[in-house]
N, C-alpha and C positions, 0 to 999 in steps of 0.2 A: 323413518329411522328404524326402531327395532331391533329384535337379533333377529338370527336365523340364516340358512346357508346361502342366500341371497345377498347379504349384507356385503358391503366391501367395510374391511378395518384398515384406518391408519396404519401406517409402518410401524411405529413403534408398539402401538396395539399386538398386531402379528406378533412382532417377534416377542415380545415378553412371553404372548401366550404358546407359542412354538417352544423357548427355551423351558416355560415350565413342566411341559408336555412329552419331550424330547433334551431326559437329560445328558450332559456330555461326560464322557469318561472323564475324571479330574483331574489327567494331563493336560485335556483342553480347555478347562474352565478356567483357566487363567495359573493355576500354580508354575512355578517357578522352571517346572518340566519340559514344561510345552514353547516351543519355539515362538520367535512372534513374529509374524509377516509385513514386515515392512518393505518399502516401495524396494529398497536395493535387492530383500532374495526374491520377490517378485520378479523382477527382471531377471535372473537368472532362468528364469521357466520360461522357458520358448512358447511362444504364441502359438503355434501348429507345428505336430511333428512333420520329420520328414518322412515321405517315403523309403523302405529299404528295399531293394533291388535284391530279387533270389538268386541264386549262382547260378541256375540254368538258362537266367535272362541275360545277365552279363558274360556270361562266355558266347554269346549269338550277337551280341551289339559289334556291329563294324569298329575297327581302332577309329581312331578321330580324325586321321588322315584320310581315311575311306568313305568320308561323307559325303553326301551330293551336295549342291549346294539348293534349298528346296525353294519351292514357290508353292504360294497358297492361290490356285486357282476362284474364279468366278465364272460362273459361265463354265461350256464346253467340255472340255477335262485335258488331260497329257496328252495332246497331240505334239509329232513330229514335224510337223506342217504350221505351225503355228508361227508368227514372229520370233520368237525367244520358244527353240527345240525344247521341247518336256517330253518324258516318260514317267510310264508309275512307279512306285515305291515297292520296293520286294518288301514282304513280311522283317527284316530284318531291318531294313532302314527306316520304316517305320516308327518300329519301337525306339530305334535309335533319335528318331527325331522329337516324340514323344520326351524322351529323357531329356535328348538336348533343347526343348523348349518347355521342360520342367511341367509338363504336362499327366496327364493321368490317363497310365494305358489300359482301357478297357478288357484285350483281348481280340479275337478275329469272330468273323461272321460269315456264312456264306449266303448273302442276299444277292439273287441272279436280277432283280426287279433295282437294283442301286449300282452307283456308281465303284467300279473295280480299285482294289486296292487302300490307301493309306486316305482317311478322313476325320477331320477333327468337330468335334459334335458340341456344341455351345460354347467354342473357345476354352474347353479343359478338356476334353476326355478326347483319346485318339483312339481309335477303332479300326483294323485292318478286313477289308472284305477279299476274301478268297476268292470267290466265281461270281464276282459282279457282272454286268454288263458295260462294253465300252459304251452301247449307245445309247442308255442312259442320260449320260453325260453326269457333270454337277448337278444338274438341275433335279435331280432325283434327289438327291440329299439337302438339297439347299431350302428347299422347302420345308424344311425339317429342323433347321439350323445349324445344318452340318457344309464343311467346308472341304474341298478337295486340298491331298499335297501333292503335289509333283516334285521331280529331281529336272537340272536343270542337263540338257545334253551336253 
């Protein structure tokens, strides 16, 4: 038992000794001033902001009409030759699909040792690579936990 900075205290313990410790301006000490937080203006406060999008991103984002329509490859990458035509993603559609799958865009990279163009990296974060290697493939990034996107031809 004991004290000492070892010690773990009860809840109610802390906080008595916190509140004595760390007084509150007397807005918040309960007078009549101070708002009181209950569940309904709780809800009013959003859970996580949103992202806001700078002007010089959105005047580059394709109109919504101009989207490809994408595929999240496995294996290989944007081949021509494939069953179902793929190419890669320009820097612009990228970002564009990033937004439109509410994702978090990192930015571009030029990794020659990875796979070229648009890749999404733990299922949030999209990342565009400049001077990749086609022959690479996916499998450069996948090990990594990263995913190829392709536009569909």
């Amino acid at each position: 038992a004991g004290s000492g900075p070892g010690r773990r205290l009860p809840m109610a313990e802390f906080e008595s000794r916190w509140r004595a410790e760390v007084p509150l301006p007397a807005a918040e000490a309960g007078s009549a001033a101070a708002p009181a937080l209950t569940p309904v203006a709780l809800a009013a406060v959003p859970s996580w902001p949103s992202p806001v999008v700078a002007p010089e991103v959105a005047a580059v984002t394709p109109a919504a009409g101009s989207l490809p329509r994408y595929k999240v490859v496995a294996g290989g990458g944007c081949d021509a030759r494939a069953s179902l035509p793929l190419r890669l993603l320009s820097r612009d559609e990228c970002l564009a699909y990033a937004q439109t799958m509410r994702l978090t865009h990192i930015g571009s990279t030029t990794d020659e040792a990875e796979f070229p163009g648009c890749v999404v990296w733990q299922e949030k974060h999209v990342e565009f690579n400049e001077r990749g290697s086609a022959a690479a493939g996916c499998e450069s990034v996948e090990r990594n936990h990263g995913r190829c996107v392709c536009a569909e031809v």
